[in-house]
N, C-alpha and C positions, 0 to 999 in steps of 0.2 A: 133332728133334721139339720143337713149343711146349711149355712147362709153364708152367703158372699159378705154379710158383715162383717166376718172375721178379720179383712181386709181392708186397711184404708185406701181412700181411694185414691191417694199420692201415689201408692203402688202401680195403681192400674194405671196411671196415667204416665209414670216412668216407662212401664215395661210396653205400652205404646208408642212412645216416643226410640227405642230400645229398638223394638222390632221394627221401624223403618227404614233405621241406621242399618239394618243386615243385608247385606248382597244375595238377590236370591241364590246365588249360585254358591254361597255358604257350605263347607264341609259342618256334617254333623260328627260331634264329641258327646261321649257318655258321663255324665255329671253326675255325679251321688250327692246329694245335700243329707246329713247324717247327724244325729244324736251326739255328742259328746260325752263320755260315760266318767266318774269320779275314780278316784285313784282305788276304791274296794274291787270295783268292779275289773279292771286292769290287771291289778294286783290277781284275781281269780284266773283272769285267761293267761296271765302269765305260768301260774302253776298247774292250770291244765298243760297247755300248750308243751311242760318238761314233762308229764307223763305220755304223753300224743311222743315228744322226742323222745323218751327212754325205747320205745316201742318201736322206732324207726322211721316215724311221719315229723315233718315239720310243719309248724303251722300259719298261718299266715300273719300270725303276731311273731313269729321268732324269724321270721321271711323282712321283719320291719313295718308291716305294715298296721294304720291305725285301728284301734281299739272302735268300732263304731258300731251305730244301730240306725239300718236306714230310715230314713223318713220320705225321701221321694227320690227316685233313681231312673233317669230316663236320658233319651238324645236330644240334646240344644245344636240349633247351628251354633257353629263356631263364629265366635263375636258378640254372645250374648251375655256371655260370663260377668262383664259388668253391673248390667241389671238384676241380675241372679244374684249377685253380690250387695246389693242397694234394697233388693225387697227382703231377705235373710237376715242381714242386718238389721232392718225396721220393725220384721218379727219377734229377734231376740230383742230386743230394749222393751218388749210388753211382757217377756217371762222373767219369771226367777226360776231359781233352782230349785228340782222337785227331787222327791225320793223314788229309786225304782230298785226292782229286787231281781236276781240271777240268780236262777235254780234248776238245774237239772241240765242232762247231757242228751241229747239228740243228733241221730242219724240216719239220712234220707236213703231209699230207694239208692239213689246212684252218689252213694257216698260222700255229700256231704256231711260237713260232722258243726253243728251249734250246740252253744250255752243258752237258755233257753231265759228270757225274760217274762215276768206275770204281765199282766193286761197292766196297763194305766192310764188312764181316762187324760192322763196329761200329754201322756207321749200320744195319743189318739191326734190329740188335739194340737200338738205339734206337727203330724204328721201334715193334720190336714190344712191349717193354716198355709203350711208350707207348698203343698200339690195346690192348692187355690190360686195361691199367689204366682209360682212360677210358671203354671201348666201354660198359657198363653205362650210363653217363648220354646216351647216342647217343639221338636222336628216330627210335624204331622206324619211324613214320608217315613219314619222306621218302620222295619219289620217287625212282624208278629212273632216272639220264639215260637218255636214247632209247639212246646211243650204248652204250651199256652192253651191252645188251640181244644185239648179235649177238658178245658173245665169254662164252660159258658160265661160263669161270675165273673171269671178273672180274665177271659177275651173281653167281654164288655167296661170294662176297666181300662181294658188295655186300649181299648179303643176309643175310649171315652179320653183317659188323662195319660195317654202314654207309657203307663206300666200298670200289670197286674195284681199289685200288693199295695195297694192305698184306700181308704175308708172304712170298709165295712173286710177288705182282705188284707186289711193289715196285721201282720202279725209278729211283732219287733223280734229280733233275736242278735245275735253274736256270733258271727263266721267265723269257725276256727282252720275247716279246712273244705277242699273241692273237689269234686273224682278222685278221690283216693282210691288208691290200688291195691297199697298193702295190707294183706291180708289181719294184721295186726289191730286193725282199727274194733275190729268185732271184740278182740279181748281187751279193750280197751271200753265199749261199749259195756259190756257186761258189768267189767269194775264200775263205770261210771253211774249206772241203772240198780248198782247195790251201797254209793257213795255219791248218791250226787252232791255235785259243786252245789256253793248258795256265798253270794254275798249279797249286803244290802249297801247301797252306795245312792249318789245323785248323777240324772243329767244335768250336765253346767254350761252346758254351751251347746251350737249347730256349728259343724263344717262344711264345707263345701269341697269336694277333692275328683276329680279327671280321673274314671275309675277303667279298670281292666275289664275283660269277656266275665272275669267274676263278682263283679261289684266293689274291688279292694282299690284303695286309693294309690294311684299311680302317681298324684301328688297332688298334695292338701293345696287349695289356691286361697281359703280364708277360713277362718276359724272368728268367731264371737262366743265370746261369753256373755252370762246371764249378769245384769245388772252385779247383785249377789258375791259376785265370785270374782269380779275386777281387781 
């Protein structure tokens, strides 16, 4: 069962304080708050991402962008970013660094393509520490994606904490690329479903980064590390 314990209640009295300071008339920005992955893990999407290139797709690690695993991805009005910054922070200084493992290669219905992370009762729980804490500064007013809309679980999520992949739909992974087009990706899947990728590595840290229509970080605004790893 969730408890709001997970939370100190300095938190909630910040991000009270937080959301007064907003003008209702605030534009809302797409915030990704995200995993931090260890250099095994990097290292892996990096040599995926040159087979995904030899084939003709780039991916969105050779595009620049960070190596991440979300933990809570939703619209803030703009001007919230500070507290968002203050309760993250406060999160990371109660973890250390855990182990997590990257295994296997996946791809969606409408072509996305992920490295697929196991379950981890840590990352869970990063997860949710995390959507606990920020969800109050969440812009109630976003849209539902369309897609949303025909799985009940994941509307009521959506509607609950602002996105449909947190607690009981969370399911960590590694975005390597988005509506791909080229046909190449399929002979790419195959190799990968008779080779899957795997490393074992740590998360060392959460970031926070200003993300695109795909969840990729348009640019990182804080990064913490785990005690651990300073």
């Amino acid at each position: 069962m969730l408890k709001l314990a997970f939370i100190k209640p300095s938190i909630f009295l910040l991000i009270i304080l937080f959301n007064a300071s907003i003008p209702a008339f605030a534009q809302s920005i797409s915030i990704n708050v995200f995993a931090i992955p260890s250099k095994p893990i990097i290292n892996l999407i990096e040599q995926t991402s040159e087979a995904l290139k030899k084939q003709g797709m780039i991916s969105f690690y050779e595009k620049g962008m960070p190596v991440h695993a979300t933990l809570y991805l939703t619209d803030f009005a703009e001007g919230s970013e500070q507290a968002i910054k203050h309760a993250v922070e406060s999160i990371t200084k109660q973890h250390q660094a855990f182990t997590i493992t990257a295994q296997g290669f996946s791809v969606s219905q409408s072509n996305w393509a992920f490295i697929n992370l196991h379950y981890s009762s840590e990352l869970q729980r990063l997860s949710d520490e995390v959507t606990l804490a920020i969800e109050p500064l969440r812009d109630t007013n976003a849209a539902v994606p369309s897609w949303v809309k025909h799985y009940p679980n994941k509307l009521t999520a959506f509607e609950r904490y602002g996105s449909p992949n947190v607690f009981q739909n969370f399911q960590p992974h590694l975005t390597l690329l988005a509506n791909e087009k080229n046909p190449n990706l399929a002979t790419v899947n195959d190799y990968m479903q008779a080779h899957p990728p795997f490393a074992e590595g740590k998360i060392i840290g959460i970031g926070i980064g200003i993300s695109d229509q795909f969840g990729q970080q348009k640019q990182v605004i804080a990064e913490y590390f785990f005690n651990s790893n300073k």
